[in-house]
C-alpha positions as CSV (number, residue, x, y, z in Angstrom):
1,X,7.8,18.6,15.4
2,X,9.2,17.1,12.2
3,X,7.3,17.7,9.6
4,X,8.8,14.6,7.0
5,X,8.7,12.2,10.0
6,X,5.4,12.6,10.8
7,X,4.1,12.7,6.8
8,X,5.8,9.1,6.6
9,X,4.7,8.1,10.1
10,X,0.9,8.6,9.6
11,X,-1.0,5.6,8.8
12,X,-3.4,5.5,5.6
13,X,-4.1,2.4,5.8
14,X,-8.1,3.8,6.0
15,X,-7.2,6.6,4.2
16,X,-10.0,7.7,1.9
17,X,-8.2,7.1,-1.5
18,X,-9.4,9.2,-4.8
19,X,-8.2,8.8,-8.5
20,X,-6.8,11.5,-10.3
21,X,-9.6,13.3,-12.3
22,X,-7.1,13.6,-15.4
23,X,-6.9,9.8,-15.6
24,X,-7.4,8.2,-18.7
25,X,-9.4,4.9,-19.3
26,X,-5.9,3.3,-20.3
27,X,-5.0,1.8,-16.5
28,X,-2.5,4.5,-16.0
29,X,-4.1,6.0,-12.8
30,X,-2.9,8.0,-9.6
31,X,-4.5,8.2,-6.5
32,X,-4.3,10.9,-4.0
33,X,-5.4,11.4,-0.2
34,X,-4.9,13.8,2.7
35,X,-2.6,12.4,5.4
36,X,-4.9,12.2,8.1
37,X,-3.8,14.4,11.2
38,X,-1.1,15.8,9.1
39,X,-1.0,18.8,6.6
40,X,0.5,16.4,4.0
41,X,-0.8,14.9,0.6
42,X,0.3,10.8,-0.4
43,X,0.2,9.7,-3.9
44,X,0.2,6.3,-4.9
45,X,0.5,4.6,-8.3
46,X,-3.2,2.8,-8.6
47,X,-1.9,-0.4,-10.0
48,X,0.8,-1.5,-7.6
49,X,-0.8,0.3,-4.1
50,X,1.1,-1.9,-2.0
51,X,4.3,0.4,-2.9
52,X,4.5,2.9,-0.2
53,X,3.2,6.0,-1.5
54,X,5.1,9.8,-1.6
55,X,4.5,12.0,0.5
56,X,4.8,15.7,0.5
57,X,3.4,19.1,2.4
58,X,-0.1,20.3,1.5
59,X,2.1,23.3,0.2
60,X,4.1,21.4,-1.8
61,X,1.1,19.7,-3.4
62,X,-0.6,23.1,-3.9
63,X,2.5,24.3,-5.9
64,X,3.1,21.2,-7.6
65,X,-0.5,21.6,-8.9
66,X,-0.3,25.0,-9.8
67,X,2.9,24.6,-11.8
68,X,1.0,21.5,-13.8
69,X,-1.8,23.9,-14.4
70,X,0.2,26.7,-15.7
71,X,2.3,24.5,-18.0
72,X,5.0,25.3,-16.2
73,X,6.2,22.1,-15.0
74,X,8.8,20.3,-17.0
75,X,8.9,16.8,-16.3
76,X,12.7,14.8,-17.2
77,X,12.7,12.0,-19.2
78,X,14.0,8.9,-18.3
């Protein structure tokens, strides 16, 4: 089993879609969902859904959110 191939391979387009509950009221918005069939996350910018969305492990997510939630996560300016 591949694990990436079959994050990008599931389909979502009936997956059950869920805004972020940090968003603001400002439009800025993302949505998450569980990869159906998959341990895997997608995230998806709320305004321009028809971009495919990233995809990463449930793990992945789970530390992703846990560095966020610690203030350890740096993010790089562009």
């Amino acid at each position: 089993m591949n694990t990436r191939a079959d994050l990008y391979a599931a389909d979502l387009r009936t997956a059950n879609w869920r805004k972020s509950s940090y968003t603001a009221n400002n439009g800025n918005c993302v949505e998450v969902t569980e990869i159906p069939g998959v341990a895997g996350m997608a995230v998806r910018d709320s305004k321009n859904v028809d971009i495919p969305a990233a995809r990463v492990s449930r793990g992945a997510w789970a530390q992703f959110l846990s560095a966020v939630a610690g203030e350890s996560f740096v993010p790089v300016e562009m």
